[in-house]
N, CA, C and O atoms as a DFTB+ gen file, in Angstrom:
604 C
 N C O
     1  1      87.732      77.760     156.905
     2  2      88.394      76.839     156.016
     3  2      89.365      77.576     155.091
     4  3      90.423      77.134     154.642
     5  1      88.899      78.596     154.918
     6  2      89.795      79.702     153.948
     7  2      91.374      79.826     154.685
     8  3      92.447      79.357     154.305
     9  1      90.998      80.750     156.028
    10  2      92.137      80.476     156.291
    11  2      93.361      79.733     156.282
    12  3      94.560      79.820     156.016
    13  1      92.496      78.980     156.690
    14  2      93.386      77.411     156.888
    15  2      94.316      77.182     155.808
    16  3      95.208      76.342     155.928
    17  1      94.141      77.995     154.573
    18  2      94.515      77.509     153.353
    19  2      95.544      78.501     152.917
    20  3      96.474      78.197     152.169
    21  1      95.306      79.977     153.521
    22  2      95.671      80.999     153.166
    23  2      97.201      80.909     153.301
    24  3      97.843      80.722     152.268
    25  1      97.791      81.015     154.375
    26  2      98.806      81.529     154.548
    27  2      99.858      79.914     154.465
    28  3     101.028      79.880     154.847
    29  1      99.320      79.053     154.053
    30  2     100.434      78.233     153.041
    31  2     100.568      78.372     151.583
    32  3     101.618      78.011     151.051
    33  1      99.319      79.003     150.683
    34  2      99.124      79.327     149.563
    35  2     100.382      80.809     149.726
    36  3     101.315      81.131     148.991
    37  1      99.914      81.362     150.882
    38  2     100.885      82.609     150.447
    39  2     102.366      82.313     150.543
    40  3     103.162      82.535     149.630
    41  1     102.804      81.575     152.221
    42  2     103.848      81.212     151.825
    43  2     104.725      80.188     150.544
    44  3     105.921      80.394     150.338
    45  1     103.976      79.138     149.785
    46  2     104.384      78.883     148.655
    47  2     104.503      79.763     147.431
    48  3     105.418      79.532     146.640
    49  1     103.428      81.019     147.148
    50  2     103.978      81.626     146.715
    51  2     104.933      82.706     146.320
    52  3     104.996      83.455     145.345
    53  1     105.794      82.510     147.601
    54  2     106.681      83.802     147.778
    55  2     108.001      82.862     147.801
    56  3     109.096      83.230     147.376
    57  1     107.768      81.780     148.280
    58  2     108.879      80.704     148.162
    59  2     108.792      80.671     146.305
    60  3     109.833      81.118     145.824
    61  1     107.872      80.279     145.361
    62  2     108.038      80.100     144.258
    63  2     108.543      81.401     143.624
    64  3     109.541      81.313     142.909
    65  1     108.003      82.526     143.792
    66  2     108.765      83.932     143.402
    67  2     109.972      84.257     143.624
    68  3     110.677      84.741     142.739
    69  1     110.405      84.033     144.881
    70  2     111.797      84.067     145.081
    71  2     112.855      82.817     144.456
    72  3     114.061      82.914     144.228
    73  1     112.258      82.026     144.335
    74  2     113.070      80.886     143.121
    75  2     112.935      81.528     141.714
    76  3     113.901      81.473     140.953
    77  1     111.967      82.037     141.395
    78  2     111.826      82.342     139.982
    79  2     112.806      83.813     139.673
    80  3     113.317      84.385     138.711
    81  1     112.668      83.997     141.312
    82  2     113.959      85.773     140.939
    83  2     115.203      85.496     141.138
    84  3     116.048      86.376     140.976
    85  1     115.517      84.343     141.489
    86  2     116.745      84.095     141.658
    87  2     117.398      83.049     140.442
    88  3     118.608      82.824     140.482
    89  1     116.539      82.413     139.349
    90  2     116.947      81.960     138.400
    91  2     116.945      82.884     137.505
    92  3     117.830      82.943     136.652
    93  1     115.995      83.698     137.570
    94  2     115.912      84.651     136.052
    95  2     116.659      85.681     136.163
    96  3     116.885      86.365     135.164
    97  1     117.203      86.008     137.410
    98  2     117.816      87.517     137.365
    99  2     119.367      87.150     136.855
   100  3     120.056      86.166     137.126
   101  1     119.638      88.245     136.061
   102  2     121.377      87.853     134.975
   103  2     122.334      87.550     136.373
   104  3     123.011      86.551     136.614
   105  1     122.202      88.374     136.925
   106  2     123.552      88.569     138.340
   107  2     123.498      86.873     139.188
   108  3     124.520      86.213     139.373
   109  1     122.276      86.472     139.556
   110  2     122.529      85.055     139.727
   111  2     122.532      83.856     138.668
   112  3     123.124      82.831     139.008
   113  1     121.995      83.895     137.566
   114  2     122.828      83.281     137.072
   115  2     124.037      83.354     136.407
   116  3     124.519      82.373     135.840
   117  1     124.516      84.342     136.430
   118  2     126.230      84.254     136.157
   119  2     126.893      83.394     137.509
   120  3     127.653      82.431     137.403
   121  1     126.362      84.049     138.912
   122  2     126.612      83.375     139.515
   123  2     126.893      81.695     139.648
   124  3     127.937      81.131     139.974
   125  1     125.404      81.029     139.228
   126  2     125.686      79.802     139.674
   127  2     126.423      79.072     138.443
   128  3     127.077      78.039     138.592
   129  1     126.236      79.752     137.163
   130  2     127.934      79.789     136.575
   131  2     129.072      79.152     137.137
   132  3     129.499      78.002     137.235
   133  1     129.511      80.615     137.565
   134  2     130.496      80.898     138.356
   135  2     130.908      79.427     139.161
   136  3     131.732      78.556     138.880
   137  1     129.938      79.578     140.290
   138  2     129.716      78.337     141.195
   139  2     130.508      77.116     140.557
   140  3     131.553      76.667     141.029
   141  1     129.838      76.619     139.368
   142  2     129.995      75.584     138.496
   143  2     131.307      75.422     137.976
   144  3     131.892      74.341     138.047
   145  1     131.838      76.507     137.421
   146  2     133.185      76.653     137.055
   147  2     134.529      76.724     138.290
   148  3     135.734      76.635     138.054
   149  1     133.743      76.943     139.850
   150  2     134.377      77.039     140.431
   151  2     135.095      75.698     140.813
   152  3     136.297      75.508     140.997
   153  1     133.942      74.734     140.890
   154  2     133.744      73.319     141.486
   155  2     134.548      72.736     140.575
   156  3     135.551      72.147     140.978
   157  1     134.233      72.800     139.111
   158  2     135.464      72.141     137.956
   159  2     136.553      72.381     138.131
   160  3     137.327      71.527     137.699
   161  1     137.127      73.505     138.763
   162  2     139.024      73.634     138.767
   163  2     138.817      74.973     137.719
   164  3     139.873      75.371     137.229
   165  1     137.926      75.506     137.431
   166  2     138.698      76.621     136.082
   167  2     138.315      77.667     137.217
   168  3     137.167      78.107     137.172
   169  1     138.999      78.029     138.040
   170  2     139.490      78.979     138.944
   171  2     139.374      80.551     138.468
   172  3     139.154      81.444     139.287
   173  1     139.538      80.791     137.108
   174  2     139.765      81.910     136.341
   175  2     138.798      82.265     135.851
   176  3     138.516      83.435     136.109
   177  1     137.863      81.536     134.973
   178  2     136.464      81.628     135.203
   179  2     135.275      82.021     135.832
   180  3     134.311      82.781     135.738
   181  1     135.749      81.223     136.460
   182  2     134.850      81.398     137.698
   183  2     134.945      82.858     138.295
   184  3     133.976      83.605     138.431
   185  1     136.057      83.111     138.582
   186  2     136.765      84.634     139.259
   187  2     136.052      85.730     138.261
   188  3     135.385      86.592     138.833
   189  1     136.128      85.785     136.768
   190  2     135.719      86.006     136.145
   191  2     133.858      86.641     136.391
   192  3     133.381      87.725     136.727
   193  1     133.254      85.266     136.001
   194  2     132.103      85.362     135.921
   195  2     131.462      85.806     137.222
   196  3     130.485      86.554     137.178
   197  1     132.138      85.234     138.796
   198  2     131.898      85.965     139.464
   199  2     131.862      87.359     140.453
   200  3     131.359      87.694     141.525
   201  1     132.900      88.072     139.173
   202  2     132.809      89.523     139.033
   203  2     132.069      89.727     138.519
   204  3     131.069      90.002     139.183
   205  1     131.933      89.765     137.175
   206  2     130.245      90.490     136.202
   207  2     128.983      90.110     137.394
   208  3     128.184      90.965     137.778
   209  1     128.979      88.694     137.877
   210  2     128.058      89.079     138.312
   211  2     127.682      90.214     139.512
   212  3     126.786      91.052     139.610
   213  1     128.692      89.863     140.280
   214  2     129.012      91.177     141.732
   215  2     128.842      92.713     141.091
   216  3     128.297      93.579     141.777
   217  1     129.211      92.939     140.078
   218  2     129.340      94.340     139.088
   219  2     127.885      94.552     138.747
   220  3     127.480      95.670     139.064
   221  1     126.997      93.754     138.177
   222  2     125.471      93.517     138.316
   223  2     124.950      93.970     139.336
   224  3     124.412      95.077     139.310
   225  1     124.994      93.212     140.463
   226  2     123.882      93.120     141.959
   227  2     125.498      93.301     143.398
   228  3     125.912      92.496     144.232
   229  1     125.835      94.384     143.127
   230  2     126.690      93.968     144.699
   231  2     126.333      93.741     146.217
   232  3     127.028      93.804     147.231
   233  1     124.572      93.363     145.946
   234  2     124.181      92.673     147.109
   235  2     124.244      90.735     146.896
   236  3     123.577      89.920     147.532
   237  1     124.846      90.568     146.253
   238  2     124.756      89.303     145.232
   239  2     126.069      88.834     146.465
   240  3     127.096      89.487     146.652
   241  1     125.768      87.831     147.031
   242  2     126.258      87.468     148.341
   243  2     127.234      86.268     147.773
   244  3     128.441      86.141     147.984
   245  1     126.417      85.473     147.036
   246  2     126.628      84.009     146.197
   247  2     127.944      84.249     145.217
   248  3     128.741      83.333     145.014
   249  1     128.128      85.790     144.527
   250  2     129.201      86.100     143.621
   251  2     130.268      86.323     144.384
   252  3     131.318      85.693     144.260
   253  1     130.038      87.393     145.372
   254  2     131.609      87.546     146.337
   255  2     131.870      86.237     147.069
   256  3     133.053      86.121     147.386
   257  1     131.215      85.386     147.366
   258  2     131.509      84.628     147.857
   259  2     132.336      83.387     147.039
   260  3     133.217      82.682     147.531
   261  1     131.817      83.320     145.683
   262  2     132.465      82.505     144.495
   263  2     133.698      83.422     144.433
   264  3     134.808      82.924     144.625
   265  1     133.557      84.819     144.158
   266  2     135.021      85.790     143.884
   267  2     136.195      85.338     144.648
   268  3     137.293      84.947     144.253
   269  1     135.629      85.505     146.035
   270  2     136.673      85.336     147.004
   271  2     137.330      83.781     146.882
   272  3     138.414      83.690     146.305
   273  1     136.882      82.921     147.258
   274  2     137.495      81.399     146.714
   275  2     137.925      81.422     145.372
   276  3     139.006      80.891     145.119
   277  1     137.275      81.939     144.472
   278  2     138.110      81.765     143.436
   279  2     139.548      82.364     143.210
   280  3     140.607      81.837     142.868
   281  1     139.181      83.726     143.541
   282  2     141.138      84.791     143.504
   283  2     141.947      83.678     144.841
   284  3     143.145      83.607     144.568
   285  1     141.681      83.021     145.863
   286  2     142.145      81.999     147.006
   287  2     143.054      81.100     146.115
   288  3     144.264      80.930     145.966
   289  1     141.795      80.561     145.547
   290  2     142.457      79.377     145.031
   291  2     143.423      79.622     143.829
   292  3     144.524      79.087     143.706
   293  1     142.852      80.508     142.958
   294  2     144.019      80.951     142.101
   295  2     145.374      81.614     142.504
   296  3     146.227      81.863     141.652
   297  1     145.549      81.896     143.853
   298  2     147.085      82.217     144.557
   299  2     147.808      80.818     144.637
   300  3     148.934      80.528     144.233
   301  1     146.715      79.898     145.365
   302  2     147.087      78.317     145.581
   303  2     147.681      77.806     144.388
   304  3     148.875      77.511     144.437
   305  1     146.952      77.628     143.162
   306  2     147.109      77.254     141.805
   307  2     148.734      78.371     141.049
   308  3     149.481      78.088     140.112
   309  1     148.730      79.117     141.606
   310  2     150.032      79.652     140.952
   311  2     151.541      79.475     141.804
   312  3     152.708      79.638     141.449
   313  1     150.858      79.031     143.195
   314  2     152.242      78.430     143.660
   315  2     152.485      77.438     143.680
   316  3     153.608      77.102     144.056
   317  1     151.344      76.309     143.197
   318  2     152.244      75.369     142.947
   319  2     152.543      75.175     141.902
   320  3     153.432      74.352     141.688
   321  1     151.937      75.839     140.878
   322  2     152.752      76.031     139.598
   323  2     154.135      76.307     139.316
   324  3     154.761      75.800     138.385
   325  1     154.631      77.204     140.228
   326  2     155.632      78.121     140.611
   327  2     156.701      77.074     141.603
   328  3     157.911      77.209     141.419
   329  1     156.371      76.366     142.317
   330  2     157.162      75.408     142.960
   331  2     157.566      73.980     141.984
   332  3     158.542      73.259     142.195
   333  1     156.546      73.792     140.876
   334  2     156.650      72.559     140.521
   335  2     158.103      73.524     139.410
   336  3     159.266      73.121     139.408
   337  1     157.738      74.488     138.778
   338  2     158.736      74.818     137.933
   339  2     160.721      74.811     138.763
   340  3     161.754      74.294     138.338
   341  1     160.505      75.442     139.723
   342  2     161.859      75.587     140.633
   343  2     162.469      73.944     140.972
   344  3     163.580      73.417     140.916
   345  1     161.167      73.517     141.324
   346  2     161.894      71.979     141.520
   347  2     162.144      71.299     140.414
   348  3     162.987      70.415     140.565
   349  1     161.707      71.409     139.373
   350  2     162.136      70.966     137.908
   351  2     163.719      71.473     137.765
   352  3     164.592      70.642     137.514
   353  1     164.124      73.252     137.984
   354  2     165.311      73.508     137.631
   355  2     166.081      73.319     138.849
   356  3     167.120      73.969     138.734
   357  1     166.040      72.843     139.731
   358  2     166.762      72.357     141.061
   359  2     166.811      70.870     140.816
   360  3     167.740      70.507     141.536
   361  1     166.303      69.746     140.169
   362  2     166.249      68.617     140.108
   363  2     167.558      68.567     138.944
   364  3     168.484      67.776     139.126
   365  1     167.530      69.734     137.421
   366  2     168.324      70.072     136.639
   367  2     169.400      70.089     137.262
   368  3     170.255      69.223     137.073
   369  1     169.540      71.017     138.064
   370  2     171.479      71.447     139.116
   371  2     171.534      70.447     139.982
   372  3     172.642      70.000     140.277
   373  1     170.506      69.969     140.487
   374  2     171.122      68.309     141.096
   375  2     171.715      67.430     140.464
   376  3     172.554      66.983     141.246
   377  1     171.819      66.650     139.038
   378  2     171.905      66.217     138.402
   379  2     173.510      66.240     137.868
   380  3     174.355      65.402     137.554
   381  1     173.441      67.297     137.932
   382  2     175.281      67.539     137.619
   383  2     176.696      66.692     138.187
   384  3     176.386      65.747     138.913
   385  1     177.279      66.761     138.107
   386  2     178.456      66.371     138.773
   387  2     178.921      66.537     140.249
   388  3     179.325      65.698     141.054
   389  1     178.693      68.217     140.378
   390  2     178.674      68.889     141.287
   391  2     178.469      69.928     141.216
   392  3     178.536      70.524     140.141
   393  1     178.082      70.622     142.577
   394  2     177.020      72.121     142.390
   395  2     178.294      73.419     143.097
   396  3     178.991      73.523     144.106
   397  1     178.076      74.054     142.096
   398  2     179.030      75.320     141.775
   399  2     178.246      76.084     143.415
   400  3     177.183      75.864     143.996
   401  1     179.195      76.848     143.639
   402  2     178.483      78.211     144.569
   403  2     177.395      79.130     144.254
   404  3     176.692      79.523     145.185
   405  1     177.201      79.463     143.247
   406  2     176.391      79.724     142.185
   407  2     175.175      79.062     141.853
   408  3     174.248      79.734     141.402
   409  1     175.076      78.060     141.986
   410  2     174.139      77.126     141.654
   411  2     173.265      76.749     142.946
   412  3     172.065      76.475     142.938
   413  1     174.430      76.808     144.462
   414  2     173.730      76.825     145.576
   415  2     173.042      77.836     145.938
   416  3     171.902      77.611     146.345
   417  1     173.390      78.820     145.908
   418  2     172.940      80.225     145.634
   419  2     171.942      80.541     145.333
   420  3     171.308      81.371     145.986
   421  1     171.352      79.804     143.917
   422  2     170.419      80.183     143.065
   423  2     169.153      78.895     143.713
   424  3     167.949      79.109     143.852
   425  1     169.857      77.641     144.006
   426  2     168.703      76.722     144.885
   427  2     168.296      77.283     145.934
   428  3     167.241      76.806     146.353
   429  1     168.810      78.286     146.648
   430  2     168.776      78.524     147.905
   431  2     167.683      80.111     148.281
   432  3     167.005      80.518     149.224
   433  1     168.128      80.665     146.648
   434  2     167.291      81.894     146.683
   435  2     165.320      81.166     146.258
   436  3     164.275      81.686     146.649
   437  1     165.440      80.060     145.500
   438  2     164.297      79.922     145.144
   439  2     163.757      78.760     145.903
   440  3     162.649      78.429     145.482
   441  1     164.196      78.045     146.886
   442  2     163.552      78.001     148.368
   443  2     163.088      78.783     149.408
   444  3     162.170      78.646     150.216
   445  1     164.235      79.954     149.138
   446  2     163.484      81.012     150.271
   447  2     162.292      81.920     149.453
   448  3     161.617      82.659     150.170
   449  1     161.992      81.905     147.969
   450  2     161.011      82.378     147.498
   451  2     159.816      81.696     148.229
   452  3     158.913      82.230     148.873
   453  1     160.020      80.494     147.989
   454  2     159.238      79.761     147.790
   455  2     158.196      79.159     149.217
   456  3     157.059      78.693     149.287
   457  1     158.885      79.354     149.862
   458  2     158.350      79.712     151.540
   459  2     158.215      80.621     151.882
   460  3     157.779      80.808     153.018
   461  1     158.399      81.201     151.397
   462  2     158.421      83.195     151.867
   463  2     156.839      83.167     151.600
   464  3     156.001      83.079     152.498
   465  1     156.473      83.282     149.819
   466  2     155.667      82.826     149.246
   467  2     154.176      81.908     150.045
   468  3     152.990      82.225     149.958
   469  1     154.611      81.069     150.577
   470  2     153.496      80.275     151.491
   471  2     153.058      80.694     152.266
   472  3     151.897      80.386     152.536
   473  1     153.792      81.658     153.062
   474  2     153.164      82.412     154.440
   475  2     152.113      83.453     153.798
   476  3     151.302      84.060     154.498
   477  1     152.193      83.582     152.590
   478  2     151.188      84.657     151.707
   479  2     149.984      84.255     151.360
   480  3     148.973      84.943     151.224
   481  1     150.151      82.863     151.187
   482  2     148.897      82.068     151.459
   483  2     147.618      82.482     152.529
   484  3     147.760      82.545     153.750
   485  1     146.673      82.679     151.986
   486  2     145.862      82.712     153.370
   487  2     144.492      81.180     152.752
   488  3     143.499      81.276     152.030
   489  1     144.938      80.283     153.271
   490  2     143.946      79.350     153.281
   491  2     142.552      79.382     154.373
   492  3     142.700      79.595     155.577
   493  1     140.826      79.067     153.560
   494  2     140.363      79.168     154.440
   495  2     139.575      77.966     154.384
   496  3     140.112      77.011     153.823
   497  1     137.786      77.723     155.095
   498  2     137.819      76.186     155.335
   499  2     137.053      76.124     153.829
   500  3     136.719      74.966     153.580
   501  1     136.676      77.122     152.717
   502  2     136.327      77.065     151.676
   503  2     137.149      76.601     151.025
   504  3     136.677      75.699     150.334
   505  1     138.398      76.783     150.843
   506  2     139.657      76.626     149.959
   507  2     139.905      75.334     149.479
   508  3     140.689      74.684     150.170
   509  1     139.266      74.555     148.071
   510  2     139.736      73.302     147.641
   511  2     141.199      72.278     148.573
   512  3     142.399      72.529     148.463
   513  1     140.611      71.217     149.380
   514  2     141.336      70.838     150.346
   515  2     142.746      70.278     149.419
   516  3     143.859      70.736     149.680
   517  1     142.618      69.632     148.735
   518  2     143.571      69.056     147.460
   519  2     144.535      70.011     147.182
   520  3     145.726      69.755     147.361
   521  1     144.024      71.460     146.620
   522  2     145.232      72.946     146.766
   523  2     146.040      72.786     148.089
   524  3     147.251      72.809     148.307
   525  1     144.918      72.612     148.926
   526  2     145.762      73.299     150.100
   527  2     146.874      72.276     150.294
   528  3     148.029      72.614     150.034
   529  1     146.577      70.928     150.777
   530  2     147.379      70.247     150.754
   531  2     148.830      69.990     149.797
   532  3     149.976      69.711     150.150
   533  1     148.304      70.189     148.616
   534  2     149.475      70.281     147.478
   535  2     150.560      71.459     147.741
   536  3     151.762      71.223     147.864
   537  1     150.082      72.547     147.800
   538  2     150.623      73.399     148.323
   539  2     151.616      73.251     149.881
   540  3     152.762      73.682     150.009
   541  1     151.150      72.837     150.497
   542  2     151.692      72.465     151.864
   543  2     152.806      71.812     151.712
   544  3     153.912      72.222     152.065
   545  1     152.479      70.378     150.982
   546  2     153.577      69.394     150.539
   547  2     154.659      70.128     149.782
   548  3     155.801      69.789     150.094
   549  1     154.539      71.136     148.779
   550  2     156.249      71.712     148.414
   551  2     156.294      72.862     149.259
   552  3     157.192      73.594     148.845
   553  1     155.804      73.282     150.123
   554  2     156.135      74.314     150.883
   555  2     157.416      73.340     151.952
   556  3     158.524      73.685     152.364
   557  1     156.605      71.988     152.125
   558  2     157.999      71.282     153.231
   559  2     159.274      70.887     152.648
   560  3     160.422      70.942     153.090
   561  1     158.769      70.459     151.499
   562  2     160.073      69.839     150.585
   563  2     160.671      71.030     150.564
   564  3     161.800      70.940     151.046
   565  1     160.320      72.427     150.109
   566  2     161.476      73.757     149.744
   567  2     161.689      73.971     151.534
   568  3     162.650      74.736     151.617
   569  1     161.376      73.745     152.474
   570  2     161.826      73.994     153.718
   571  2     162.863      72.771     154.237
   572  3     163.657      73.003     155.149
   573  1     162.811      71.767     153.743
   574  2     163.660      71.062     153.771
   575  2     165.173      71.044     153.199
   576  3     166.291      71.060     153.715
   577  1     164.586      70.997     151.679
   578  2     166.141      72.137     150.836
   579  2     166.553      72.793     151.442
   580  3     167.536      72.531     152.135
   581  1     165.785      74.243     151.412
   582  2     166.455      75.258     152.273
   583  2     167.676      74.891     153.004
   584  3     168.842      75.276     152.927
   585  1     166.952      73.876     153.870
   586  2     168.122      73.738     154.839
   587  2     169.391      72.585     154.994
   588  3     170.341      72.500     155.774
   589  1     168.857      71.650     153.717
   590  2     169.747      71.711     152.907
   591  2     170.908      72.118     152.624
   592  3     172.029      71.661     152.844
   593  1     170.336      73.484     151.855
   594  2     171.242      74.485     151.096
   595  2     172.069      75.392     151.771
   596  3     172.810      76.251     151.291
   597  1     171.830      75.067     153.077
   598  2     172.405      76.239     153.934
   599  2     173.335      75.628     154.405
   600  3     174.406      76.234     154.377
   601  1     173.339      74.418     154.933
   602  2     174.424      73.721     155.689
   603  2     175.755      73.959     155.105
   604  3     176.753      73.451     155.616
């Protein structure tokens, strides 16, 4: 009858120990931190917290794994930052009367940034789908300009 009892008593308690080492130890919870901040959008944070924790335990699987999506998504998050600004001052030189050589020039250099830029992208199936997509969408619009601007 003992038996019988034994080796679920043991396996629950190694299941409960290993929950209790994985909440109490600092390196995972910075982690699920991390995690948390990742899921909200604060990208920087997260990147953040899930360095200290990796710097802690660099067997800490849960932190590089938050690290890596997070520095991802923060490339994502700065190009379209970076596209929404160019199309703001390209919407500016549209606006005019008419566009100087100079002005095509300068639309034309920050379309080809700006796709150049995208191929630098490395999206993966972790990567906030909403980034990716956003991203995608002015990567076509500046490939569209582009060519545009070239004609």
């Amino acid at each position: 009858m003992k038996s019988k009892y034994l080796f679920p008593s043991i396996a629950l308690g190694l299941v409960l120990f290993m929950g209790l080492y994985f909440l109490l130890n600092p390196s995972y919870e910075k982690s699920i931190e991390a995690k948390y901040y990742y899921e909200m959008g604060e990208y920087k944070e997260a990147y953040k917290l899930a360095n200290e924790a990796f710097s802690m335990d660099v067997y800490n699987r849960m932190a590089s794994t938050v690290m890596a999506q997070s520095k991802t998504s923060i490339k994502y998050v700065t190009y379209i930052k970076q596209a929404r600004l160019y199309l703001s001052q390209i919407n500016d030189i549209a606006q005019g009367d008419s566009i100087s050589n100079a002005q095509r020039a300068k639309m034309k250099l920050m379309s080809e940034i700006m796709v150049d830029s995208y191929v630098k992208l490395a999206p993966s199936i972790i990567t906030d789908s909403d980034l990716v997509k956003e991203a995608k969408k002015y990567h076509d619009d500046f490939e569209l300009l582009l060519e545009k601007v070239t004609k």
